[in-house]
MITI-726058 format. One line per 3 residues: number of its first residue (from 1); their letters; for each residue x, y, z of N, C-alpha, C, O. Coordinates in steps of 0.001 Angstrom, whole numbers. Layout:
# residues N
NUM) A) X,Y,Z,X,Y,Z,X,Y,Z,X,Y,Z ~ ...
***
This chain:
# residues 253
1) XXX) 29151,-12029,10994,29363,-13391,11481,30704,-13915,10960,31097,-13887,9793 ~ 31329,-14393,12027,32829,-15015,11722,32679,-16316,10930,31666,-17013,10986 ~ 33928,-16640,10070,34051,-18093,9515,33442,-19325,10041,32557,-20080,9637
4) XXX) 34181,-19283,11039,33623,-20514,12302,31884,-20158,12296,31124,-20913,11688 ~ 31458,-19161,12898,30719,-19041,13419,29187,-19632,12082,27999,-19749,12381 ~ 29615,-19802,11148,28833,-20047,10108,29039,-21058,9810,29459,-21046,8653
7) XXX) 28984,-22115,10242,29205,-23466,10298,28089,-24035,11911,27892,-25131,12436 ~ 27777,-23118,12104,26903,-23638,13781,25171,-22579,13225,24352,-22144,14035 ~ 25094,-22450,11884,23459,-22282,11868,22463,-23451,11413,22678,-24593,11006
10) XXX) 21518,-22865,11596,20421,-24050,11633,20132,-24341,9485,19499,-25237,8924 ~ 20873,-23214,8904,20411,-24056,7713,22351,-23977,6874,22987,-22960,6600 ~ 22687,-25145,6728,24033,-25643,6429,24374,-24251,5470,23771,-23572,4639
13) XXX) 25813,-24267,6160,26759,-22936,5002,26695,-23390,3637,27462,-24336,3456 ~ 26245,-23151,2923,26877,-23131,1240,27930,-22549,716,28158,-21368,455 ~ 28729,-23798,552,29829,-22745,100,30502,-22848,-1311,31002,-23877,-1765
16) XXX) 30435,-21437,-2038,30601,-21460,-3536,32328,-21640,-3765,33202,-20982,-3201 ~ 32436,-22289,-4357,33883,-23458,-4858,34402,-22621,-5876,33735,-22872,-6880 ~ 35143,-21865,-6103,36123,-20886,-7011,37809,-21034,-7709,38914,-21547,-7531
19) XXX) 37299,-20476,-8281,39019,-20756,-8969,39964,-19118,-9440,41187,-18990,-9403 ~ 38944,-18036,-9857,39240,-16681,-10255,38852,-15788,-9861,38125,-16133,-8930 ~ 38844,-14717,-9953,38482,-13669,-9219,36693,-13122,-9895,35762,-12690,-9215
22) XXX) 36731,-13372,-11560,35142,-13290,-12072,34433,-14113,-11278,33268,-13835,-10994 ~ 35090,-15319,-10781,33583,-16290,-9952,33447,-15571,-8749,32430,-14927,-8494 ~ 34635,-15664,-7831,34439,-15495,-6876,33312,-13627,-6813,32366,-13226,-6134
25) XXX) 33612,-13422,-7206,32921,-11859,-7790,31549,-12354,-8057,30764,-11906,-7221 ~ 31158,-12895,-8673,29769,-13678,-9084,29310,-14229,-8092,28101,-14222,-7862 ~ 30332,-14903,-7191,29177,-15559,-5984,29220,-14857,-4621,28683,-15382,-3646
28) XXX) 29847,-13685,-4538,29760,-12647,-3498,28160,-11530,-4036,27227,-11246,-3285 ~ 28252,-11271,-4944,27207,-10882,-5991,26217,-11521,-5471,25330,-11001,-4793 ~ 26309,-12685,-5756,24987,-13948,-5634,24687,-13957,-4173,24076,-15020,-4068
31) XXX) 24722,-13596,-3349,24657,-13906,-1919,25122,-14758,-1434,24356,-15362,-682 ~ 26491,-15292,-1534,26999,-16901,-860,27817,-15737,149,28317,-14621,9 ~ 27556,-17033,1563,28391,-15793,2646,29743,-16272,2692,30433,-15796,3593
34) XXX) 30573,-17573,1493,31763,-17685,1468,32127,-18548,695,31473,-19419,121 ~ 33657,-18208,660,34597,-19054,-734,34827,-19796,-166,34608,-19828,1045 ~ 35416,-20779,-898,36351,-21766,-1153,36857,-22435,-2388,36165,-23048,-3202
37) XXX) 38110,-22249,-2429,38949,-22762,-3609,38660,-24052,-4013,38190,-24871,-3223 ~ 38952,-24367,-5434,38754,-25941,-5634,40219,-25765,-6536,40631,-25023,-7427 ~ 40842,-27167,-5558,42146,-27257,-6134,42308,-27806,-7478,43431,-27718,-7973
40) XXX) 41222,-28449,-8260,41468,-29162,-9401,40962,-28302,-9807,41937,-27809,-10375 ~ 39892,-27404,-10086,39660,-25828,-11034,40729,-25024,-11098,41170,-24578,-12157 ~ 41293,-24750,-9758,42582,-23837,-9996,43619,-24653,-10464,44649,-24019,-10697
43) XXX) 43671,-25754,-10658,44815,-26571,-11467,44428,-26155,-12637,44928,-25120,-13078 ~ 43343,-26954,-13479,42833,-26913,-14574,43115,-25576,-15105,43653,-25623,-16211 ~ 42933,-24510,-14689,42793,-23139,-14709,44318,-22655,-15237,44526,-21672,-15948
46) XXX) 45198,-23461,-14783,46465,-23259,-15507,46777,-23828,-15949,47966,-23509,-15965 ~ 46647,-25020,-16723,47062,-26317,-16904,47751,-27322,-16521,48634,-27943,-17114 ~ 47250,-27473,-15361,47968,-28452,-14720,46715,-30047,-14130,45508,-30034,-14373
49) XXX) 47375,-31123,-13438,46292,-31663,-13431,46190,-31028,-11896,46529,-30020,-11276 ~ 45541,-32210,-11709,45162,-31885,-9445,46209,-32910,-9339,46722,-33717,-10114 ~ 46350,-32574,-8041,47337,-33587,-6864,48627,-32621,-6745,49703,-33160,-7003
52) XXX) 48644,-31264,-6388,49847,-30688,-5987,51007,-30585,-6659,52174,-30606,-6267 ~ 50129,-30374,-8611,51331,-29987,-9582,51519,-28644,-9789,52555,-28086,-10151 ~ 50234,-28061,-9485,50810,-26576,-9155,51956,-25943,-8324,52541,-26295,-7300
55) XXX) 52023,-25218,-8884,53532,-24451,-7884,52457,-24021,-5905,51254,-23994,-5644 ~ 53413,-23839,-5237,52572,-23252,-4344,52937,-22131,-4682,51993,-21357,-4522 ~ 53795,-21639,-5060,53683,-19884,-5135,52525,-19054,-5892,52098,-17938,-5598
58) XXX) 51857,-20501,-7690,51264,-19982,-8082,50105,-20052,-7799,49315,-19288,-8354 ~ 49552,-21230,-6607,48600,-21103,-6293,48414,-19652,-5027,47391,-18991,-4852 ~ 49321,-19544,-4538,49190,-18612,-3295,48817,-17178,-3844,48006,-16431,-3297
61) XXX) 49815,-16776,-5485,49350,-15910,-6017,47689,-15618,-6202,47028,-14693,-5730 ~ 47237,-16802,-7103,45703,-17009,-7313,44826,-16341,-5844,43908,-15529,-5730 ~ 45413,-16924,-5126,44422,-16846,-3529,44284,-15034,-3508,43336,-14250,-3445
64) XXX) 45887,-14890,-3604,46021,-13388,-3329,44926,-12544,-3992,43971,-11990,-3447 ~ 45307,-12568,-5422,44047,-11836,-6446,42595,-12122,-5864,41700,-11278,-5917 ~ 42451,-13293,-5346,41544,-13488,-4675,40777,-13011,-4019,39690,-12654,-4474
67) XXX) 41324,-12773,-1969,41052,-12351,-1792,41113,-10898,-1723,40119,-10589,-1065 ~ 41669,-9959,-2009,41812,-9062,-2498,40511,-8392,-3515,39938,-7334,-3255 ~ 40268,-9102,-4482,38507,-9339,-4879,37566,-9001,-4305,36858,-8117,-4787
70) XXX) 37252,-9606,-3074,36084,-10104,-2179,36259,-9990,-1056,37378,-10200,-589 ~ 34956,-9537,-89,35166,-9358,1586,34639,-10561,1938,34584,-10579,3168 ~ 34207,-11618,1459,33560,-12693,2111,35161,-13503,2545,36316,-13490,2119
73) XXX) 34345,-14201,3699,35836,-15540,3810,36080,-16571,3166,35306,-17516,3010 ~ 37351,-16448,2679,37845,-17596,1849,38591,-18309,2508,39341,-17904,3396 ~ 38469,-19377,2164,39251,-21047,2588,39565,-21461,1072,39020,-21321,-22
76) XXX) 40743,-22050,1588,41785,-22748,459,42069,-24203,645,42613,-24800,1574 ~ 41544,-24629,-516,42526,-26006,-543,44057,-26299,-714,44873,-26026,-1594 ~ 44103,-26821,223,45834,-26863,91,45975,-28246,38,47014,-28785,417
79) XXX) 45027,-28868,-396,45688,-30748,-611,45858,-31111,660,45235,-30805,1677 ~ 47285,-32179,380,48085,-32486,1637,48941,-31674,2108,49584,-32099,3067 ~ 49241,-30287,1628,50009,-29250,2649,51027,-28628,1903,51756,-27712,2282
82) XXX) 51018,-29402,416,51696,-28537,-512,53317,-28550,25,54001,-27640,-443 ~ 54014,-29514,982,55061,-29868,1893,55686,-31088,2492,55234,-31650,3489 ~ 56580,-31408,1938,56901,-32882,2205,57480,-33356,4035,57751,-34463,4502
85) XXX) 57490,-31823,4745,57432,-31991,6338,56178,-31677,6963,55134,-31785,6320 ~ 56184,-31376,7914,55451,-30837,8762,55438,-29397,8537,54376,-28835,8270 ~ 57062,-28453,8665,57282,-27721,8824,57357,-26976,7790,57370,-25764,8000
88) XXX) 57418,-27391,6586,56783,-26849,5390,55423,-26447,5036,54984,-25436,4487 ~ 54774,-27691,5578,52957,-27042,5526,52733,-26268,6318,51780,-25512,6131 ~ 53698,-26136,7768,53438,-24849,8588,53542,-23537,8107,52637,-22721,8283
91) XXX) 54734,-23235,7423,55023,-22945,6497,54721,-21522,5176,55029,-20362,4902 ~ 53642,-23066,4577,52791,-22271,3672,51422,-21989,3823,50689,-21382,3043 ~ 51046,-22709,5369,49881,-22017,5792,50053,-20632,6033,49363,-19773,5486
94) XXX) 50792,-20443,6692,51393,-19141,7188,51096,-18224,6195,50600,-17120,6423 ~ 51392,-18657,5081,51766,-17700,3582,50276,-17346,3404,49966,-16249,2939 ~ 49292,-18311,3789,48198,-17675,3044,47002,-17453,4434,45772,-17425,4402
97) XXX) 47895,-17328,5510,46912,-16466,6361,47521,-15120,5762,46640,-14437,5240 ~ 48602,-14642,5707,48752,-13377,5487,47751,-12820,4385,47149,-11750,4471 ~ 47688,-13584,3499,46364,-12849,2505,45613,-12840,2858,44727,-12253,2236
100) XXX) 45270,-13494,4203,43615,-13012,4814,42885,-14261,4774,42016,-14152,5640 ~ 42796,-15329,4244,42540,-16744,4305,42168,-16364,5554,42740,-15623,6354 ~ 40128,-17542,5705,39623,-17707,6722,40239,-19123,7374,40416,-19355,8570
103) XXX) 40575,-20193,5982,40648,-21162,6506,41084,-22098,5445,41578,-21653,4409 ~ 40914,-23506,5659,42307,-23981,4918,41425,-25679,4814,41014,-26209,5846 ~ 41250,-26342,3438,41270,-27903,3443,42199,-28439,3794,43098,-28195,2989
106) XXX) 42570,-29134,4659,43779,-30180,4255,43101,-31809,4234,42260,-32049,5100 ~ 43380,-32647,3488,42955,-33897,3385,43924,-34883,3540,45079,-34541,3286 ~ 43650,-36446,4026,44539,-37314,4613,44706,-38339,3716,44705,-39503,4116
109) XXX) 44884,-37998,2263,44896,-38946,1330,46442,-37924,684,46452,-36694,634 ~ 47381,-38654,341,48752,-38613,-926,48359,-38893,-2288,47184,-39258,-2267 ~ 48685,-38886,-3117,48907,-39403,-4321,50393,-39783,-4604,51287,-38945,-4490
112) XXX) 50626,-41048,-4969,51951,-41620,-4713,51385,-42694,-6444,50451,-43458,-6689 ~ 52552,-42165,-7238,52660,-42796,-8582,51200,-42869,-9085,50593,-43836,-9546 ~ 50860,-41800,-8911,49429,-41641,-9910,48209,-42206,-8870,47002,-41999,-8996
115) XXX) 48574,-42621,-8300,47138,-43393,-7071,46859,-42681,-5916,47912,-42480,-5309 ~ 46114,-42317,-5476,45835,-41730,-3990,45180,-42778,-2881,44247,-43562,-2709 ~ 46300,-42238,-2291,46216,-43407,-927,45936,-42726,546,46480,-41646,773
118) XXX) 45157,-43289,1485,44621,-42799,2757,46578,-43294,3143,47420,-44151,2873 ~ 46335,-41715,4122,47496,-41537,4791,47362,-42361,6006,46323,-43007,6148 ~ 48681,-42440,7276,48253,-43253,8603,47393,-42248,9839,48133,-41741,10682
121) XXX) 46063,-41993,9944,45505,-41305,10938,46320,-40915,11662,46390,-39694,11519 ~ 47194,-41357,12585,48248,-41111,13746,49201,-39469,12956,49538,-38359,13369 ~ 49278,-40133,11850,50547,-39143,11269,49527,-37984,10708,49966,-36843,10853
124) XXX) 48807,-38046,10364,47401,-36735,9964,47215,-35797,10728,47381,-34586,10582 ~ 46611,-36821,12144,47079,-36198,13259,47725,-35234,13865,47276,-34249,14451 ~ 49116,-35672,13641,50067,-34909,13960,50886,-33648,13204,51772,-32928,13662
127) XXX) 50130,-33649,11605,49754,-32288,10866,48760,-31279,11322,48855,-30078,11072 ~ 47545,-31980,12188,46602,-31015,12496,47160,-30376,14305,47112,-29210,14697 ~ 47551,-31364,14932,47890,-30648,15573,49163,-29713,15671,49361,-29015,16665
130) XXX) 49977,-29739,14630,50905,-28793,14228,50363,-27216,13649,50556,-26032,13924 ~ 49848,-27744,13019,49302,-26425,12662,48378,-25849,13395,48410,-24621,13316 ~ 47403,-26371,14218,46691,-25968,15117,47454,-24971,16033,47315,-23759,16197
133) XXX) 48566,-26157,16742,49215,-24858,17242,49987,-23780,16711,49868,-22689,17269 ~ 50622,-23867,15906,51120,-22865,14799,50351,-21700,14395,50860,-20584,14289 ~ 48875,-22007,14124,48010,-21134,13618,46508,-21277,14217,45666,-21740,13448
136) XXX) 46170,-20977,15307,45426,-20595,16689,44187,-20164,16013,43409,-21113,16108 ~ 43571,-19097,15314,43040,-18557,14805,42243,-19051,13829,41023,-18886,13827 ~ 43046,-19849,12717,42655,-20389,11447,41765,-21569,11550,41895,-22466,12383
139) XXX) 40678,-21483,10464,39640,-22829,10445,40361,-24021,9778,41017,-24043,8737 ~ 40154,-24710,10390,41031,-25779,9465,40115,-27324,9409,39983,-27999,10430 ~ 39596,-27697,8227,38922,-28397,7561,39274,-29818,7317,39634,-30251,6222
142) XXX) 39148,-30525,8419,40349,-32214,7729,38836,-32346,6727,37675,-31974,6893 ~ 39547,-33050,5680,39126,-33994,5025,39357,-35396,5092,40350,-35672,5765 ~ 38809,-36279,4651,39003,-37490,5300,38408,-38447,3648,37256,-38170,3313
145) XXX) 38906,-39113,3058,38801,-39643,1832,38323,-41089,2039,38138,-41817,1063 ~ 38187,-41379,2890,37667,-42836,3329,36302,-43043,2120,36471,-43843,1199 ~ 35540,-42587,2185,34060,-42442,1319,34446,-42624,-325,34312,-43646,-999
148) XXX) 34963,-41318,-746,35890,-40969,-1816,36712,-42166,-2622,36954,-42163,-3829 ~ 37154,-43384,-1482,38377,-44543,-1865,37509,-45598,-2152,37822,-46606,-2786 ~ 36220,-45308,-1593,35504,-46165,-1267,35855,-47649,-455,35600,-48769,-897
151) XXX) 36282,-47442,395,36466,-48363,1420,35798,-48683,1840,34765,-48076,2126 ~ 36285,-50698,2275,34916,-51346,2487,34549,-51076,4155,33959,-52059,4603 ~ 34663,-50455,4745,34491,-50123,6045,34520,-48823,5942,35167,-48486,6934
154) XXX) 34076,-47370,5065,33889,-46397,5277,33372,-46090,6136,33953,-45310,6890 ~ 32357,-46431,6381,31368,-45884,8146,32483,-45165,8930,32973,-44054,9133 ~ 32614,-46803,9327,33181,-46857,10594,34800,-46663,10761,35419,-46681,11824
157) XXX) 35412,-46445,9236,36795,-45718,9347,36629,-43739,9414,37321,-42780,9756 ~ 35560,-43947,8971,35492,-42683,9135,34792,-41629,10410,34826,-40412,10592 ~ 34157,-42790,11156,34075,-42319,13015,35538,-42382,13279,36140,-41325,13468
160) XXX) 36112,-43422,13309,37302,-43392,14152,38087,-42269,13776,38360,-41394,14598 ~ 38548,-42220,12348,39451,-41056,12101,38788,-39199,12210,39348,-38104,12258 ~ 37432,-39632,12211,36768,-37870,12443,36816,-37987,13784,36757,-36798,14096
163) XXX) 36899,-38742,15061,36815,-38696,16040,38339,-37776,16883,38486,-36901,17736 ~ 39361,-38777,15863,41146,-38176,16216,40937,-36922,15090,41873,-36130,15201 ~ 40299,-36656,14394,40800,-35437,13810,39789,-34229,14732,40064,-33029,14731
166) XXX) 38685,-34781,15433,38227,-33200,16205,39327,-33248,17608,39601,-32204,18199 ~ 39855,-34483,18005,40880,-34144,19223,41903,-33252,18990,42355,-32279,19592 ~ 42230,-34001,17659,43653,-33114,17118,43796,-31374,16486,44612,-30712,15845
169) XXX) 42733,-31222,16996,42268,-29737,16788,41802,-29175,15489,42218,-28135,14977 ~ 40877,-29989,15004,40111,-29766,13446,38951,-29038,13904,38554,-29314,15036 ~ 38254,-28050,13156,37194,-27007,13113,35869,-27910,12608,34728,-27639,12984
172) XXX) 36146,-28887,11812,35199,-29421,10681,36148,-30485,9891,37281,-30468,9409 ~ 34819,-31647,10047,35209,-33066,9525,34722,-33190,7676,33495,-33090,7660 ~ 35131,-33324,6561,34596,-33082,5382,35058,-34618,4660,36152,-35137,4443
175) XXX) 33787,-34997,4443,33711,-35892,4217,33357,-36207,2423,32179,-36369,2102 ~ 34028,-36245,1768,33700,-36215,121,32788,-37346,-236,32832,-38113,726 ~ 32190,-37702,-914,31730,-38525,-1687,30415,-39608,-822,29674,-40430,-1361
178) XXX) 30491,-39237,625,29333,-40008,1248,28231,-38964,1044,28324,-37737,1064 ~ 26803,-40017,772,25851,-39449,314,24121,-40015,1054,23039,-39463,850 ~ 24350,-41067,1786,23908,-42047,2115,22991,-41503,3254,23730,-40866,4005
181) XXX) 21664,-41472,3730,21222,-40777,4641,21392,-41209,6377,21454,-40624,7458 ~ 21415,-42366,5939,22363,-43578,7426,23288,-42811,7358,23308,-41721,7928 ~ 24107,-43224,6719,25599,-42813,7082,26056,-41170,7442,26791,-40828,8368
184) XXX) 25514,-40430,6607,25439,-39043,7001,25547,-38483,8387,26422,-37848,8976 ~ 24009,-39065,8803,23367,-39099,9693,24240,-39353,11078,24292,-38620,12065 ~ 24782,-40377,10892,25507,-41005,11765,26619,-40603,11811,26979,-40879,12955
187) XXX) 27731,-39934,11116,29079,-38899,11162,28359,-38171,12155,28470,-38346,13368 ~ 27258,-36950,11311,26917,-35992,11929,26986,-35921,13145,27631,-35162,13868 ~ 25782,-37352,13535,25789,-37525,14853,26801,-37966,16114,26640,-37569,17268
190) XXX) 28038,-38999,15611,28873,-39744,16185,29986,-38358,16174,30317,-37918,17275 ~ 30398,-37867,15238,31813,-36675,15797,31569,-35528,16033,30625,-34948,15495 ~ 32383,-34953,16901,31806,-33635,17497,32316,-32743,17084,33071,-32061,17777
193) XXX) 31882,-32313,15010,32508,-31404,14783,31543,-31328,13430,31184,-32365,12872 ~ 31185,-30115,12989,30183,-29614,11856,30902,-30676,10989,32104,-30938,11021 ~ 29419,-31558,9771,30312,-32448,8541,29982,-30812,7547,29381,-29738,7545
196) XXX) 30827,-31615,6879,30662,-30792,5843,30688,-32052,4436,31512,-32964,4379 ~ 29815,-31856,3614,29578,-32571,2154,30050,-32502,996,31073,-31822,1067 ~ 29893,-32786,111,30388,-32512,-1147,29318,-32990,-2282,28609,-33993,-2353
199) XXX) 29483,-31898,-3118,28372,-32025,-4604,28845,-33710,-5043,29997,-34138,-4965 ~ 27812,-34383,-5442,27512,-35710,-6292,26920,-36182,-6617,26032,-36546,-5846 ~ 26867,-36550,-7839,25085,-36817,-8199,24481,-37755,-7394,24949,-38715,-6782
202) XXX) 23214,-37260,-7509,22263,-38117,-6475,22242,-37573,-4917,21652,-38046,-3946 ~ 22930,-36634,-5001,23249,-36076,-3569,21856,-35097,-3219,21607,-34080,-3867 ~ 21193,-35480,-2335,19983,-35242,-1731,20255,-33301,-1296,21234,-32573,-1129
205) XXX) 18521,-33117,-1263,18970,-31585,-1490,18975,-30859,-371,18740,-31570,606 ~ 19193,-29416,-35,19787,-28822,713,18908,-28711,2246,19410,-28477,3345 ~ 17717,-28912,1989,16535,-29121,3250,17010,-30575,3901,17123,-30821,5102
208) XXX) 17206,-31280,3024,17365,-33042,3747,18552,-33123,4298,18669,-33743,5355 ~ 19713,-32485,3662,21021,-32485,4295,21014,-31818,5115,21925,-32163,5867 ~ 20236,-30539,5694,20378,-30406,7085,19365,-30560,7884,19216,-29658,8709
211) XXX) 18411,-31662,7902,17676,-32677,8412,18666,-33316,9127,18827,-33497,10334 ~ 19544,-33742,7761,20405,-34776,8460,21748,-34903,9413,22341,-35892,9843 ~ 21955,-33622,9549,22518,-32811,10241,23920,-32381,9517,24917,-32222,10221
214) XXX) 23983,-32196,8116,24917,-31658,7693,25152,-30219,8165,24131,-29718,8637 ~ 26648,-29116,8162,26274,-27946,8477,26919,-27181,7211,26607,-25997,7083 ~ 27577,-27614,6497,28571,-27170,5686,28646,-27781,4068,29013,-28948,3933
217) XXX) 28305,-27000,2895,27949,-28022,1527,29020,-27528,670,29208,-26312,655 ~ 29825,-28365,-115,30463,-27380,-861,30549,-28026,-2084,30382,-29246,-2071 ~ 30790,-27431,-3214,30630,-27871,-4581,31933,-28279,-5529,31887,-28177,-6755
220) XXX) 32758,-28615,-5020,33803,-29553,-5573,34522,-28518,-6865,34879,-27347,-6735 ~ 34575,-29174,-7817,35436,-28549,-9023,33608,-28488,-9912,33348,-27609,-10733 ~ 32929,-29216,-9645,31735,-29912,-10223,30958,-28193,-11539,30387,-28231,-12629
223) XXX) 31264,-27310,-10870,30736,-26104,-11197,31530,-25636,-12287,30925,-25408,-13335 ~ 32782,-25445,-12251,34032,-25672,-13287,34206,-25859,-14124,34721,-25186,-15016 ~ 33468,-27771,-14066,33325,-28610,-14975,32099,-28479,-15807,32306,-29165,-16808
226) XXX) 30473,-27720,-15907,29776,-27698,-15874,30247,-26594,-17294,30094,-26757,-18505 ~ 30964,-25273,-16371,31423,-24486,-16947,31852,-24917,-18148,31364,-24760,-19268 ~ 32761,-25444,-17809,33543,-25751,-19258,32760,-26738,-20453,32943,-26952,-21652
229) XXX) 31974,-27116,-19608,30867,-28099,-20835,30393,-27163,-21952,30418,-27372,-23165 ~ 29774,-25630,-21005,29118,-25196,-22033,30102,-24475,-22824,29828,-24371,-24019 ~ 31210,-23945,-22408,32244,-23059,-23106,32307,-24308,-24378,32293,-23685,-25439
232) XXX) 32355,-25479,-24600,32510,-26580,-25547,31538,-26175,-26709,31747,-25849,-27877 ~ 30241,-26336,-25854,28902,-26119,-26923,28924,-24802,-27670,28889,-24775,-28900 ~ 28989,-23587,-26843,29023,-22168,-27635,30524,-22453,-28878,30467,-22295,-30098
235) XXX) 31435,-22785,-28270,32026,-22788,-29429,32104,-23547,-30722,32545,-23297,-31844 ~ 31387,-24781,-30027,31100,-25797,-31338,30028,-25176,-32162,29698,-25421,-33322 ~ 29382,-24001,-30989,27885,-23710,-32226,28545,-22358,-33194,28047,-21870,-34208
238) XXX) 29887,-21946,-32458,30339,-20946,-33055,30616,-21334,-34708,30136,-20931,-35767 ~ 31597,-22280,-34354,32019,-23141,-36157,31303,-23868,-36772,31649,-24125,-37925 ~ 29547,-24706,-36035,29013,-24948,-37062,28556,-24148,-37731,28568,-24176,-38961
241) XXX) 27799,-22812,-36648,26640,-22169,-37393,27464,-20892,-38580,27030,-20143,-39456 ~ 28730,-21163,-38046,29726,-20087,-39096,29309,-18511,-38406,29930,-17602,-38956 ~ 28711,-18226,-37707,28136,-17147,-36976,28443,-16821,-35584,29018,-17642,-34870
244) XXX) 28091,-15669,-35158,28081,-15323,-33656,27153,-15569,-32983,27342,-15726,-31777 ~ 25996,-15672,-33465,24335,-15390,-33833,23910,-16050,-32544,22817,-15730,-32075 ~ 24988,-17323,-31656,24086,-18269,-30942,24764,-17275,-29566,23984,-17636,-28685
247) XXX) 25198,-16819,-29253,26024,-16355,-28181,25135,-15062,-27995,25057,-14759,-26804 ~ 24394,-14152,-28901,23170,-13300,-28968,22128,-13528,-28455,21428,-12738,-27821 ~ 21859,-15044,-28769,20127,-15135,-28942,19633,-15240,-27769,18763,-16110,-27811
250) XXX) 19792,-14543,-26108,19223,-14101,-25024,18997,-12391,-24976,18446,-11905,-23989 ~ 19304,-11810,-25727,19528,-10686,-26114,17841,-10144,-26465,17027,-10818,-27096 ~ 17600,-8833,-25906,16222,-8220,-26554,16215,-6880,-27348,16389,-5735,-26933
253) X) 15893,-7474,-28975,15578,-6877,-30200,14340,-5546,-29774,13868,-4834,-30661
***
């Protein structure tokens, strides 16, 4: 089953959120039928923050090792396009179909002096249909941050703009941070293009979200972060307990 084509079953794609080649290895292992990058893990992952302080070369590297790893399809976050034209994000899409990339985030929010701001729909637009035509083949994922900004008209900014982003030749509308079973409900239903969700607490579980007609779930940096909680604890238990002893004790004597 193709990329696309796993986004149109009756129980929503899960898709495991990666940053290295051990995860992604772990969740091909695990039965997930696909990747996707999380741009603030693969930031974090080098030290950098999120918002497109990574190099693109070093993220494109990452992808590479990537897929290279794994036969499942991977999709990449690429932010806002990693390109201050058009023709730059054309660009460096390009760069990472050649590694085999199924498909690609792009989202309609900047970060401008530390703040992230919803871009003008019209001009979003006219990124998706650039690359659309540019790259025929490729899944391409708007995101849409309306939810995320929390805007007081999320709903209904976010029909209008998922409506111009399935004209403008988007695969899938991804909607971050709405969680709401109305509102869900009502994307799902109002644009004519698979939603796709995002991990948050309180976020209802995987039977109800595709009740509600979600088709697509994906887990943010959230897994990452989880990660790194416990890497905190083992090592704090490393220097209290003065021992190795706690990093053992699943082990059978």
């Amino acid at each position: 089953m193709d990329f696309k084509a796993l986004h149109y079953q009756k129980t929503p794609l899960l898709l495991a959120n990666v940053w290295d080649v051990p995860g992604a290895l772990a969740a091909q292992e695990g039965g997930y039928q696909a990747l996707g990058t999380s741009s603030t893990a693969v930031a974090a992952m080098m030290g950098y923050d999120d918002g497109e302080n990574i190099s693109f070369d070093l993220l494109l590297f990452i992808v590479g090792r990537i897929k290279q790893a794994v036969d499942i399809p991977l999709s990449v976050d690429i932010e806002a396009g990693f390109g201050t034209n058009i023709d730059d994000i054309i660009n460096n899409v390009r760069r990472l179909e050649k590694t085999g990339a199924a498909g690609v985030n792009i989202e309609d929010s900047v970060i401008v002096n530390g703040s992230r701001q919803l871009e003008d729909p019209e001009h979003f637009c006219e990124k998706l249909r650039a690359l659309r035509q540019a790259c025929p083949t490729l899944f391409i994922n708007a995101r849409t941050d309306t939810f995320l900004l929390k805007r007081d008209n999320a709903l209904e900014e976010t029909l209008s703009r998922g409506q111009a982003y399935a004209e403008s030749g988007a695969d899938c509308l991804f909607v971050p941070g709405i969680d709401d079973k109305h509102d869900i409900s009502t994307v799902a239903r109002t644009v004519n293009l698979p939603l796709n969700v995002m991990c948050i607490s309180g976020l209802a579980d995987f039977d109800r979200l595709a009740e509600w007609g979600v088709k697509r779930i994906s887990m943010g940096n959230f897994i990452h972060a989880a990660l790194l909680g416990e890497l905190k604890v083992i090592l704090g238990q490393i220097k209290l307990q003065n021992s190795f002893s706690s990093i053992f004790k699943h082990e059978n004597h």
